[in-house]
C-alpha positions in Angstrom: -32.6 -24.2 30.6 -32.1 -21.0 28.8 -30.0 -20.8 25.6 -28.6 -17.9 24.5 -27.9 -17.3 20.8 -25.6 -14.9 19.5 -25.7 -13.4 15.7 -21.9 -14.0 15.0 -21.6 -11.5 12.0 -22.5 -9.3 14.8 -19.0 -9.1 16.0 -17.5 -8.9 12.3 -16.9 -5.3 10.4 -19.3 -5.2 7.7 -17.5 -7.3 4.8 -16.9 -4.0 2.1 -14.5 -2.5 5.1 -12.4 -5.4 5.9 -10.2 -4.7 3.6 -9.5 -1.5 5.4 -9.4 -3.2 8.5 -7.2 -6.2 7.3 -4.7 -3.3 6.3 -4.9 -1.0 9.2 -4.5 -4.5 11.8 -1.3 -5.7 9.7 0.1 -2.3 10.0 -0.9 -2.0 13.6 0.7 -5.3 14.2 4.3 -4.4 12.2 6.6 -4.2 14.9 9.1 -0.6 15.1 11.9 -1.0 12.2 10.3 -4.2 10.8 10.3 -4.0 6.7 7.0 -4.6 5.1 5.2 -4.2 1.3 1.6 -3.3 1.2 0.3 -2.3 -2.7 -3.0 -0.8 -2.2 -5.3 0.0 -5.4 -7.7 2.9 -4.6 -10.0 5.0 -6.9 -10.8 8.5 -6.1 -10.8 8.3 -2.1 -7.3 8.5 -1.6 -6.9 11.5 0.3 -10.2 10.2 2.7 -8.1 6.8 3.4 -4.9 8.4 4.2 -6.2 11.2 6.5 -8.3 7.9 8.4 -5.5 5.9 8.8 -3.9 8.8 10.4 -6.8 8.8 12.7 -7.0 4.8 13.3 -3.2 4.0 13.4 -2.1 7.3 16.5 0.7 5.1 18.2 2.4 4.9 14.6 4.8 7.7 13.0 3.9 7.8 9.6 5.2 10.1 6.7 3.8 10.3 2.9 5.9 11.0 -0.4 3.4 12.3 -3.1 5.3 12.2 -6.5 3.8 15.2 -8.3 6.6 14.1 -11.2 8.4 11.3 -13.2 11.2 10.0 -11.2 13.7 7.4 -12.4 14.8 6.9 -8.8 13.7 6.5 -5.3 16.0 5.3 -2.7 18.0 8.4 -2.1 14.9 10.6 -1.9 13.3 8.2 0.5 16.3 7.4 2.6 16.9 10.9 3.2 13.5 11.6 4.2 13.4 8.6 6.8 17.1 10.1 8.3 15.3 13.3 9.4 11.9 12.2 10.1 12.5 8.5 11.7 9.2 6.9 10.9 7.3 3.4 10.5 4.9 3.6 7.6 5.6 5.3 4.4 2.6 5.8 2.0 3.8 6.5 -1.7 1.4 8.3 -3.9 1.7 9.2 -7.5 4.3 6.4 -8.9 2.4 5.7 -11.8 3.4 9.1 -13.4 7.2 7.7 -13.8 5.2 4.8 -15.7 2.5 6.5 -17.7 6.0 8.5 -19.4 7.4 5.2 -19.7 4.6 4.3 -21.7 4.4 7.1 -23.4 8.0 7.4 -24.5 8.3 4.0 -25.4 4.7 3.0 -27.0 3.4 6.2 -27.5 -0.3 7.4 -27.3 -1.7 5.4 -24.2 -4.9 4.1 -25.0 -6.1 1.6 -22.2 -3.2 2.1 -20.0 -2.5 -1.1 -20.5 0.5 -2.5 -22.5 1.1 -5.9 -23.7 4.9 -5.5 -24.4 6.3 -6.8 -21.4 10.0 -6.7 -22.6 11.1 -3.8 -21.3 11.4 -2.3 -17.9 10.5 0.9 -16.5 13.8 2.7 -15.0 11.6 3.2 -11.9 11.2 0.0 -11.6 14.6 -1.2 -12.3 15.5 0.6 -9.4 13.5 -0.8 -7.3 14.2 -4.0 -8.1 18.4 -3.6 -7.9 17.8 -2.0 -4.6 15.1 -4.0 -2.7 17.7 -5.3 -0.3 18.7 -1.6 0.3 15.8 -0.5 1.2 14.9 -3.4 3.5 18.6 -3.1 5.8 18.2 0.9 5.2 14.7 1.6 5.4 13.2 -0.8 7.8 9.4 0.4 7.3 6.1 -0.9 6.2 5.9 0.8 2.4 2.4 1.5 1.2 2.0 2.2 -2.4 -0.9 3.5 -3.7 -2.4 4.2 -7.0 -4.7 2.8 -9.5 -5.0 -1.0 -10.8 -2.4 0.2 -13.4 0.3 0.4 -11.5 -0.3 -2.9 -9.7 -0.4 -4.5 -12.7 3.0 -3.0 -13.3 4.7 -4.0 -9.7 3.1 -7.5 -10.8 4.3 -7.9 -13.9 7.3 -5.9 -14.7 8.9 -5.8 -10.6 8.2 -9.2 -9.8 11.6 -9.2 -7.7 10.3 -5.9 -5.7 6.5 -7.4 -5.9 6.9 -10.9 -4.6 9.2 -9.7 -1.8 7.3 -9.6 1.9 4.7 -7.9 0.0 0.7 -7.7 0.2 -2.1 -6.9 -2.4 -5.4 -5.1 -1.0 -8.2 -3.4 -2.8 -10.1 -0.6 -0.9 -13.5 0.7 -2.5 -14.4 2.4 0.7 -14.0 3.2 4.6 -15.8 3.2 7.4 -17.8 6.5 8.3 -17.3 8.0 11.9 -20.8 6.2 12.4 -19.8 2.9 11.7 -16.2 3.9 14.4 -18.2 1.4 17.4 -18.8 -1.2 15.0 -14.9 -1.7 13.8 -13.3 -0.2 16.9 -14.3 -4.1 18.4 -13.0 -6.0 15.8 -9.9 -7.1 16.8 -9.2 -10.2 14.4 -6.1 -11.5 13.0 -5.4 -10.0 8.9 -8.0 -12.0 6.6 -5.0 -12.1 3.8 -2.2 -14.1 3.4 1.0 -11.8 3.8 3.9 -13.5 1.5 7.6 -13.3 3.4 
């Protein structure tokens, strides 16, 4: 009798991508005007995880909003933008700048980024969190926010009713290379995260 043995980590994306992978499956997996919340923190390789998803997600139309400015609102600007362009994921870039003027106009001089005043609300946020309903029967897309630890802080602990509603955390540090593409093109798995509906 000859056994075989297999190395079963063999078959598994090397563990600092699966959070990648966990996210591009999930969205892969969101059916056509199904409503979903995916907070993403990312540090300085934003632009490389956006143009790869492009790449690893084809069958999906997906649009970006990059806020170069403070914005009190949202839902108009998006909803507009999903009437004319019809798509399934929306990745939103550059929110934190509505709350770093928040801070700023409110605490003054941000040191750490950080406050521990949690009385008040961003108007941002307050937005969010009066329309959430809005933009789930409007809007029926997978949201992707990205930014910094900051602002999911924020979502966490000043938008709890926009936060805790169908909506998943993920941290990426890094994505595959094209040489690793074989290795992760076979994974097929089920997300690794608990997704909160």
């Amino acid at each position: 009798m000859n056994s075989q043995f297999t190395d079963w980590d063999q078959d598994l994306p090397p563990e600092k991508y699966e959070e990648y992978q966990t996210l591009i499956n999930t969205l892969k997996l969101k059916n056509q005007n199904e409503f979903g919340l995916f907070f993403v923190e990312c540090i300085s390789i934003e632009e490389e995880v956006l143009l790869r998803i492009i790449k690893d997600i084809p069958d999906k139309k997906i649009e970006f909003l990059h806020l170069v400015n403070p914005t009190y609102t949202l839902y108009e600007q998006v909803l507009n933008l999903y009437k004319n362009k019809n798509f399934d994921i929306l990745f939103i870039q550059g929110l934190e700048l509505s709350l770093y003027q928040y801070e700023q106009e409110n605490f003054g001089n941000i040191q750490a980024r950080n406050s521990q005043d949690l009385t008040g609300i961003p108007p941002i946020l307050d937005h969010l969190n009066r329309l959430r309903e809005s933009f789930r029967d409007n809007i029926p897309v997978s949201f992707v926010f990205i930014g910094q630890a900051f602002l999911i802080n924020y979502f966490i602990r000043r938008c709890q009713d926009f936060f805790d509603w169908q909506s998943s955390t993920l941290k990426l540090t890094s994505i595959p290379s094209s040489d690793e593409e074989e290795c992760n093109s076979n994974y097929t798995g089920k997300p690794l995260y608990k997704i909160t509906y």
